[in-house]
C-alpha positions as CSV (number, residue, x, y, z in Angstrom):
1,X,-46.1,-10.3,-26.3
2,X,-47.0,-9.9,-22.6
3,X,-43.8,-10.0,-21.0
4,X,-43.1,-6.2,-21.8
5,X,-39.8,-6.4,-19.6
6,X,-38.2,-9.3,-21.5
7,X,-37.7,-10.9,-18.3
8,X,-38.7,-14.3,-19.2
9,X,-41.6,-13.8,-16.7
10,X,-44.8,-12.3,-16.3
11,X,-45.3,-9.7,-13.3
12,X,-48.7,-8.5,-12.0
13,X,-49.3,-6.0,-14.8
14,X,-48.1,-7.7,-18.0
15,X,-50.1,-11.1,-16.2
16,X,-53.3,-8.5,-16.5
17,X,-52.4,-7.8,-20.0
18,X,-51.5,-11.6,-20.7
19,X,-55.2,-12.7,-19.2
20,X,-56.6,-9.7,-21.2
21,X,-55.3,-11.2,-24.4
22,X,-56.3,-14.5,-24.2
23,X,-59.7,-13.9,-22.8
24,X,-60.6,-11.0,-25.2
25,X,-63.4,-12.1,-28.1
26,X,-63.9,-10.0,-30.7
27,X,-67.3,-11.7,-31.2
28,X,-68.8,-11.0,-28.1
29,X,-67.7,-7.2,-28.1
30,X,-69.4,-7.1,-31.7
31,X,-72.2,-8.3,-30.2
32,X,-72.5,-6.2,-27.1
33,X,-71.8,-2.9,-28.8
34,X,-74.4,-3.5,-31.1
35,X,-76.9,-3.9,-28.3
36,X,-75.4,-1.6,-25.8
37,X,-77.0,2.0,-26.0
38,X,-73.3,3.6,-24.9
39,X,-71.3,0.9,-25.3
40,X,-70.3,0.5,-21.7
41,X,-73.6,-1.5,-20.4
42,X,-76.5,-2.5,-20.9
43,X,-79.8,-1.4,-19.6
44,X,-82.6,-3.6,-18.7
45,X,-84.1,-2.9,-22.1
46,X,-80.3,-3.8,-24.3
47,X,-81.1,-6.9,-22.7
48,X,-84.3,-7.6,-23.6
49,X,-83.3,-6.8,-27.0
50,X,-80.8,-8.9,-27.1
51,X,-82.9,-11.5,-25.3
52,X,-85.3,-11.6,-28.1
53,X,-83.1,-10.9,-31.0
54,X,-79.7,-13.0,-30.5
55,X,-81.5,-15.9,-28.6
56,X,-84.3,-15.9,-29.5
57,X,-85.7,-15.7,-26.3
58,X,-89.6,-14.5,-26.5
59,X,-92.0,-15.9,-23.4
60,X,-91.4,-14.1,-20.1
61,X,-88.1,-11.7,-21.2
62,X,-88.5,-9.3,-18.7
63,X,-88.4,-11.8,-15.9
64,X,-85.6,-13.5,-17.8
65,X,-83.3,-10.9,-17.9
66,X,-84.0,-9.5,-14.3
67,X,-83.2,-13.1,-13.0
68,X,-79.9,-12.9,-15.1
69,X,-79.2,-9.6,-13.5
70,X,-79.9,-10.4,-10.0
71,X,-77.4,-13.6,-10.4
72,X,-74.6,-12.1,-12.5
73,X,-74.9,-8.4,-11.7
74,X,-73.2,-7.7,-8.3
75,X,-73.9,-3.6,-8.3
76,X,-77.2,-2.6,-7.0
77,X,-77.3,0.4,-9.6
């Protein structure tokens, strides 16, 4: 399905489009666009949510999920 040029290989873009489809779960978007406010991130606060609701997560949240974003978060805004 990826190899858009019927060449028997992939090249760059149909490789992006190859990773894309093997790596894409449908459960995991479910999830964050029901905790995401706009479904392109999540704030501090989607977190927490989802923290508390989805794993049950309840003592010390907000350090929690600020620990999670300094480690996984590389953008400063």
């Amino acid at each position: 399905m990826a190899d858009k040029s019927q060449s028997g290989t992939l090249e760059d873009d149909e490789f992006v489009l190859f990773y894309k489809m093997l790596t894409q779960r449908e459960d995991v978007l479910r999830v964050f666009q029901e905790f995401s406010g706009d479904g392109q991130k999540l704030t501090l606060q989607d977190l927490k949510d989802f923290l508390r609701e989805e794993q049950l997560h309840e003592d010390g949240v907000q350090q929690y999920a600020l620990k999670l974003i300094e480690r996984y978060e590389p953008s400063d805004t």
